[in-house]
C-alpha positions, -999 to 999 in steps of 0.1 A, spaced: -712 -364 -879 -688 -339 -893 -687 -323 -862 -675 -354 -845 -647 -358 -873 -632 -320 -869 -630 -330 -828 -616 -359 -839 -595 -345 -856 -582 -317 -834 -573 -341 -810 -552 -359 -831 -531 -334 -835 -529 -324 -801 -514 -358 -791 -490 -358 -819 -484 -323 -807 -477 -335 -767 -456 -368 -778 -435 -345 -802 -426 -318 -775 -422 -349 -749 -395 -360 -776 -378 -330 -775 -373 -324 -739 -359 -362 -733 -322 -350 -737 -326 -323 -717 -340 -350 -684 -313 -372 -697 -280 -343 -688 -261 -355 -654 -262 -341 -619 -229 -321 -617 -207 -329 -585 -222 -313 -555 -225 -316 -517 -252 -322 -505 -248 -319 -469 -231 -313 -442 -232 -318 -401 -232 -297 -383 -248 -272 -408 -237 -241 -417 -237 -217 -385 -250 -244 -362 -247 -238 -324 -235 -258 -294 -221 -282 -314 -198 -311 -293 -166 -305 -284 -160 -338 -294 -175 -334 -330 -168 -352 -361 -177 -334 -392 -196 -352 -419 -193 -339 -455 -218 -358 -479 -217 -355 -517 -238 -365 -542 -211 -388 -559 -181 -409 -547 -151 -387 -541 -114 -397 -543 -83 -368 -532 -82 -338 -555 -49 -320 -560 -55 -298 -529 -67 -325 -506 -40 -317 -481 -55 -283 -478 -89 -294 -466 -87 -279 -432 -104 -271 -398 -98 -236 -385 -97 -220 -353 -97 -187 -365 -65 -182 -386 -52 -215 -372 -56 -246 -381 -67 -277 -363 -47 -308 -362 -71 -333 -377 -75 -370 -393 -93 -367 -429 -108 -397 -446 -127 -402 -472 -157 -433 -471 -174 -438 -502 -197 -399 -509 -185 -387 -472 -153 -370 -463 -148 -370 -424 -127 -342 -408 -122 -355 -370 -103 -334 -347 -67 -354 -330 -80 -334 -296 -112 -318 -280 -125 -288 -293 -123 -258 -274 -160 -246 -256 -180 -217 -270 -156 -213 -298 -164 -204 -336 -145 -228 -359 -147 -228 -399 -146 -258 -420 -130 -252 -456 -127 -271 -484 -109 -258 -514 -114 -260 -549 -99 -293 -561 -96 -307 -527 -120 -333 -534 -134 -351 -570 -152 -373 -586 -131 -385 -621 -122 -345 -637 -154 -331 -620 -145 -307 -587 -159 -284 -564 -153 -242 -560 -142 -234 -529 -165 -247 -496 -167 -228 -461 -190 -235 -436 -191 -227 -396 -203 -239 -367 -197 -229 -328 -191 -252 -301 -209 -257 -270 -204 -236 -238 -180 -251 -210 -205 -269 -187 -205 -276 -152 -206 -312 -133 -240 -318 -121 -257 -288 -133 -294 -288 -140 -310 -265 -170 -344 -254 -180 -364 -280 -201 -395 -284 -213 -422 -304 -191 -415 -339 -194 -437 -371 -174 -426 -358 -146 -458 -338 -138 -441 -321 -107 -415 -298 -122 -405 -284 -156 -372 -292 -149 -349 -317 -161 -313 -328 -146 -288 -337 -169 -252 -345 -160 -225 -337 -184 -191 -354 -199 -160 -347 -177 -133 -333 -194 -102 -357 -198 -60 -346 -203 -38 -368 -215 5 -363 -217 31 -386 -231 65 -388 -221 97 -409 -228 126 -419 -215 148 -408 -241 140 -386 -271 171 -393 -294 178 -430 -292 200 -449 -313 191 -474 -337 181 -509 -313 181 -484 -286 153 -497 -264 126 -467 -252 97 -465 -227 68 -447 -229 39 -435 -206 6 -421 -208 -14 -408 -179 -44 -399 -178 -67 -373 -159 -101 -358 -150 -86 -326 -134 -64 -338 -110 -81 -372 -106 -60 -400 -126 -85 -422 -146 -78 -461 -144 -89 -491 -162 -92 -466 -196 -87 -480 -227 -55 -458 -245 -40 -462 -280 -3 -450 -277 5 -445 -322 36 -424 -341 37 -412 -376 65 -423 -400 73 -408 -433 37 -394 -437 17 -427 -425 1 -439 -389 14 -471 -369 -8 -479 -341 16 -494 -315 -7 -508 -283 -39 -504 -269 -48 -515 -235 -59 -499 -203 -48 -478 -179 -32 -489 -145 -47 -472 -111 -24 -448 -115 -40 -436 -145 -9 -449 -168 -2 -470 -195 35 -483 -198 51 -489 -234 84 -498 -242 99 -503 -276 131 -500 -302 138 -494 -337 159 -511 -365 162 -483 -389 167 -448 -382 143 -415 -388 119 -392 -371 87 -402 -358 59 -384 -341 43 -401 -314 5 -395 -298 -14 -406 -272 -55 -412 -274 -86 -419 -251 -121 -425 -272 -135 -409 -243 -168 -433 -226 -206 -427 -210 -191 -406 -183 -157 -386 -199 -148 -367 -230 -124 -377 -253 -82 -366 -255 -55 -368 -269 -19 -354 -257 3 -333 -273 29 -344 -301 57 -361 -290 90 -360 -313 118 -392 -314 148 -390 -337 162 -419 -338 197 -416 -344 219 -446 -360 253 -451 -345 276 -433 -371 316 -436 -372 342 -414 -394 377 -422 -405 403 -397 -418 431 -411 -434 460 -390 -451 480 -401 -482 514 -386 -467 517 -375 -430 551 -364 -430 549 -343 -460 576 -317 -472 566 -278 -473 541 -271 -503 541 -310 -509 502 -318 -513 485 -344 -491 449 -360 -498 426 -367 -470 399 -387 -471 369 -392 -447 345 -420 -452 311 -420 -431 289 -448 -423 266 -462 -399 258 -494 -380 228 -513 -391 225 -539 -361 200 -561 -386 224 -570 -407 255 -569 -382 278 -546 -404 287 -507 -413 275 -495 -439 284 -461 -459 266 -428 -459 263 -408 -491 254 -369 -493 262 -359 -464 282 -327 -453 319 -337 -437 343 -308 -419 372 -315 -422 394 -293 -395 429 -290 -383 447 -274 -349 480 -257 -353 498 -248 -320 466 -252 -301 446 -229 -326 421 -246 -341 414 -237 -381 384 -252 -401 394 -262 -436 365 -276 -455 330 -291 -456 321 -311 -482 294 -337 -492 303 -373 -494 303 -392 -523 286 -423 -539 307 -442 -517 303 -425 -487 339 -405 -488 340 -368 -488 381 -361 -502 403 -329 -499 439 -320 -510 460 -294 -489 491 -282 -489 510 -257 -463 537 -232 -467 550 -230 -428 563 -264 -415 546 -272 -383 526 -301 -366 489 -304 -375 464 -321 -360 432 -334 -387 401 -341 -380 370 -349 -396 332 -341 -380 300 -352 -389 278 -328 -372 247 -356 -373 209 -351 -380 177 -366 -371 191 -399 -388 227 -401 -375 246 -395 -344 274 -369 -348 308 -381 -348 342 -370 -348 374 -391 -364 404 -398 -346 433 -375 -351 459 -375 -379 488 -362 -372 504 -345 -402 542 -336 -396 552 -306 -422 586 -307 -430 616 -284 -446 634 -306 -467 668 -319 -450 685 -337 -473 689 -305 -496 724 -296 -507 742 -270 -517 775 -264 -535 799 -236 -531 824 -231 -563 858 -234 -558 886 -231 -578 888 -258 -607 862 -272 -636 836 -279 -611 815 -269 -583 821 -293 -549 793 -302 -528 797 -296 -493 777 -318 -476 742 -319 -461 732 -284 -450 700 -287 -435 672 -270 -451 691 -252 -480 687 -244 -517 707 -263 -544 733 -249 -563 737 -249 -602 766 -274 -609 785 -259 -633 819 -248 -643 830 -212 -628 835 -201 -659 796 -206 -673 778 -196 -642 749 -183 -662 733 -149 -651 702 -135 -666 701 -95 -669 673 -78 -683 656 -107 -690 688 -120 -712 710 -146 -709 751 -131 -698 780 -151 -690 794 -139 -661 824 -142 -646 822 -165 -611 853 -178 -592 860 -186 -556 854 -164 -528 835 -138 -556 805 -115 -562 779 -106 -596 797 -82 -614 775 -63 -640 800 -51 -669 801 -13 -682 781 -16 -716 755 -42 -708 721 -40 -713 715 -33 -673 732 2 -679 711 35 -668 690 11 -657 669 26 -621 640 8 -624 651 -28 -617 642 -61 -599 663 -88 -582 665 -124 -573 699 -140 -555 704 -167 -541 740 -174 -522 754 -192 -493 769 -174 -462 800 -185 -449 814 -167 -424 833 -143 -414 870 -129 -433 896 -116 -414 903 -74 -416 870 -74 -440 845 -57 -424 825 -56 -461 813 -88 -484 797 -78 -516 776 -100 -533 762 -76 -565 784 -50 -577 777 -21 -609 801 7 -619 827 -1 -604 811 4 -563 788 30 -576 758 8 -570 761 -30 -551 746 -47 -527 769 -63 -495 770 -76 -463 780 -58 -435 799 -79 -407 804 -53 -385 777 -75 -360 795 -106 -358 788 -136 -378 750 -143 -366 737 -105 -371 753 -96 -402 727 -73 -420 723 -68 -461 729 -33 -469 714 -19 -506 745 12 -514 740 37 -539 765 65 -547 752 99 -554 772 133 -569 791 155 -549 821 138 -533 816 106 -514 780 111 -508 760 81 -506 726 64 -494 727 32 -483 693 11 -470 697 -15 -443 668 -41 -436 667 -49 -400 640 -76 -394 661 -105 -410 701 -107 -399 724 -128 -420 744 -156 -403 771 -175 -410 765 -211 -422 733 -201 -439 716 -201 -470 696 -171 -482 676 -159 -510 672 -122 -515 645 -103 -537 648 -66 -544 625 -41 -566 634 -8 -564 629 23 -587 651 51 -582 642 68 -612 632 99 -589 665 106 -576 682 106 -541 658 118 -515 623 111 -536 628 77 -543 607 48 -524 627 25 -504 636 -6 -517 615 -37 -514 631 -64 -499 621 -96 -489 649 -119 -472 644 -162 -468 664 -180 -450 677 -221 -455 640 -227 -479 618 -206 -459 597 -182 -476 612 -149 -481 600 -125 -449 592 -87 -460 613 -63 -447 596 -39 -427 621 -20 -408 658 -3 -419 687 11 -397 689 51 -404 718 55 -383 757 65 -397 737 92 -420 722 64 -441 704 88 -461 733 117 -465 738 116 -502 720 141 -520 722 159 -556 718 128 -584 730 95 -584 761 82 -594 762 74 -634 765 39 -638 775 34 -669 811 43 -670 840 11 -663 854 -12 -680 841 -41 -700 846 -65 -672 846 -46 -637 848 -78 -621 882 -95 -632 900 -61 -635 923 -43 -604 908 -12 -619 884 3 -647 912 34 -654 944 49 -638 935 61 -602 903 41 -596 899 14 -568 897 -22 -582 852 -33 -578 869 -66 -573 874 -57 -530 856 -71 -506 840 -107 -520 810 -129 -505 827 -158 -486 802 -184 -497 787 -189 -530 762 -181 -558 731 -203 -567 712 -183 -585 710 -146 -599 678 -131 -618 675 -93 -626 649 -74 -644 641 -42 -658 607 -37 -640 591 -40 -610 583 -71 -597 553 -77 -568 575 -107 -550 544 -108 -526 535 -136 -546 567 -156 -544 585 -144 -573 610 -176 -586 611 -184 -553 591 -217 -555 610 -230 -580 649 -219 -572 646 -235 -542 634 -266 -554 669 -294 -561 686 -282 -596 703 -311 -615 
């Protein structure tokens, strides 16, 4: 009896034992089955696989698109193969657009992420599998004994290859542009009829099937069709294949369709005056034949070009706006005729285009005048001039010059010249800089010489020499130098003076290194508003360049070389020799200046009231 209790007992606590340890291990049998695959067909390294294969991946869970999805890929070696991806339920389905190539390794790959199941993924998935080997039409192969008791062999006949190509009629249609398409379709060079064909595109990313129907007994299937907006679309053509021919599909076809587009220029002033600013503006838009009207284009690149004496010269590109407009301002220093333009160049949305022209007619100025002084309180204007500067109206008596950069009353009468006083600050001075602007009369009988700028009494002016006749008179920079009469005198040849004309002179010369190492004078020379024209070439002739030893002080003379007959006994009067014409304005500094840029050219010439 207390045998029976110890077994008793010991069993006991052997079952309390078993259910505890049973407890124990229930959370472990309760953990879930991480996201896996489970299979796939064909399996890894399979063999003689159909060329017409779809490839089955089966998970263990639903799956939905990871992040990589789009890089779930069959490969042909390095390349990849142009393939529909779906997902059904646990099964993603990778099925080639066109046959597989025969006896050919291809790898299936799915990357990390490519596929999920809520936040659970997969690593990194690669299998491979190697298609069948091109077979031949009515071939027999060995086979193991079937019914047929009187040979070991068995026939089987074999899938016939199929191509299929796609063409259209036109590949860049406009919008409501009607376009026909064909298919045909072949078993080597027999055309397959009565075969069912699914002609499709892709837009933007997703597939439109557009018909399905058979094929004619040419082996064709007809399609004709338009669009109402524009874009690019990629268009296929597909056979399912049947009992007696493999499946195909043909090669991608590309259609932009284009909408009509159309471009206006329009210019806010096309008979502007030189350096007067004009705006142009060039609206694009296209026509939507839904709703029967244009409508504008935004962010898109506009060139806006221009053709000067046949040349052509590209001015800008720029995008358009919100409201469809691209706008550019321009100005031009040379008159001329210009032809504008404005180009759309198109894309795989909208036709190119180009605008009508707009004629833009630059113009000097015409109604510019200018005043020459006369005797008496005021200065008279002579009449229109053509393209001219305007003179200062003033009395002759406070024609203001500015010397040095300060303000001097000179002295300015009829039929005279800018006379620079002994004493002023301008004395010693040979580093200097000029701007004068006078009219041109004509010629003076038995005066050979017009001065326009004189300093020490003829030691240093500038003057026009007649000698040419009144339409090639030349300017001609004189500077005496020690020992006797010795003189230099510089003579710019690429601009002649004539009479009737305006002009507008700029000088910067240095001279501080003495007759024969001093630089010749810069000299630019406009004439009636044009831009001054840099002076390029000089007459040496008549021992231009004969004075030698130091040049003439000009510092001695009177206070007022210009009103006097003479600055001492025995000295000719500096009042010889005048301009016929008149002053408009007279500028000198003591520097440099780079009149490359314009100087105060810009603004003298502008009308002064």
């Amino acid at each position: 009896m207390g045998v029976h209790k110890i077994v008793s007992f010991c069993v006991v606590i052997l079952l309390i034992t078993v259910l505890f340890a049973g407890v124990v291990t229930i959370p472990a049998a309760a953990q879930s089955t991480p996201f896996a695959i489970t299979s796939i067909n064909p399996t890894n390294n399979t063999v003689n696989v159909p060329v017409t294969k779809t490839i089955n991946v089966t998970f263990n869970k639903t799956v939905q698109q990871g992040t990589n999805y789009s890089n779930i890929a069959l490969k042909k070696g390095t390349n990849r193969v142009n393939s529909t991806i779906t997902i059904t339920s646990d099964t993603l389905a990778i099925k080639p657009n066109a046959t597989l190539a025969y006896d050919t390794s291809y790898t299936v790959f799915i990357p990390n992420n490519g596929v999920k199941n809520g936040t659970e993924t997969t690593s990194d998935f690669t299998s491979h599998f190697t298609t069948v080997a091109s077979p031949t039409k009515g071939s027999t192969l060995n086979a193991p004994a079937t019914t047929n008791a009187t040979s070991n062999v068995t026939s089987i006949t074999t899938k016939m290859p199929t191509a299929l190509a796609l063409i259209t009629s036109n590949t860049t249609p406009a919008v409501n542009q009607s376009v026909t398409f064909t298919a045909t379709l072949k078993s080597g060079t027999t055309s397959l009829s009565s075969k069912s064909v699914t002609i499709y595109h892709y837009l933007n990313g997703a597939r439109y099937n557009d018909t399905t129907a058979n094929t004619s007994a040419n082996g064709q299937l007809t399609f004709a069709t338009k669009w109402t907006t524009p874009g690019q679309r990629t268009y296929y053509a597909t056979f399912a294949g049947d009992s007696s021919h493999q499946a195909s599909t043909s090669s991608v076809l590309t259609i932009n369709v284009d909408a009509q587009t159309n471009v206006t220029l329009t210019a806010s002033n096309t008979t502007p005056a030189v350096n007067q600013s004009v705006t142009f503006n060039a609206t694009l838009s296209w026509w939507n034949p839904t709703t029967s009207q244009w409508l504008t284009v935004t962010g898109q690149p506009i060139q806006i070009w221009h053709t000067l004496n046949g040349v052509r010269y590209n001015d800008t590109t720029i995008n358009t706006n919100n409201s469809g407009t691209a706008t550019f301002t321009q100005k031009w220093a040379p008159a001329g005729t210009r032809y504008y333009y404005a180009t759309f160049a198109g894309d795989a949305w909208y036709k190119t285009f180009t605008s009508s022209a707009v004629t833009v007619n630059v113009q000097i100025d015409t109604q510019t005048i200018y005043y020459v002084p006369q005797t008496g309180s005021t200065w008279v204007n002579q009449g229109t001039a053509g393209a001219s500067y305007n003179a200062y109206v003033s009395t002759p008596s406070l024609f203001q010059i500015q010397s040095n950069g300060y303000p001097y009353w000179g002295n300015i009468t009829q039929n005279d010249f800018i006379c620079i006083p002994a004493g002023s600050a301008t004395n010693n001075q040979n580093v200097a800089s000029w701007e004068i602007g006078f009219h041109f009369t004509g010629l003076v009988s038995g005066q050979r010489y017009q001065k326009i700028w004189d300093k020490a009494c003829g030691g240093f002016f500038f003057e026009i020499d007649t000698s040419l006749g009144a339409n090639n008179s030349e300017l001609t920079i004189y500077r005496a130098t020690t020992g006797g009469s010795g003189a230099r005198w510089y003579i710019p040849t690429d601009t002649v003076l004539r009479a009737g004309h305006n002009y507008y002179i700029q000088i910067a010369w240095n001279t501080s290194a003495g007759p024969g190492n001093e630089p010749y004078p810069t000299v630019w020379i406009g004439e009636d508003g044009n831009a001054p024209v840099l002076q390029t070439h000089f007459d040496e002739s008549g021992n231009a360049l004969g004075g030698t030893g130091s040049w003439y002080n000009d510092a001695v003379g009177s206070a007022n070389l210009g009103n006097t007959a003479s600055d001492a006994p025995g000295n000719a009067s500096a009042k010889i020799d005048p301009l016929n014409g008149g002053f408009f304005v007279y500028r000198q500094f003591s520097s440099i200046v780079n009149f490359s840029n314009g100087g105060n050219w810009n603004t003298d010439k502008l009308r002064w009231t």
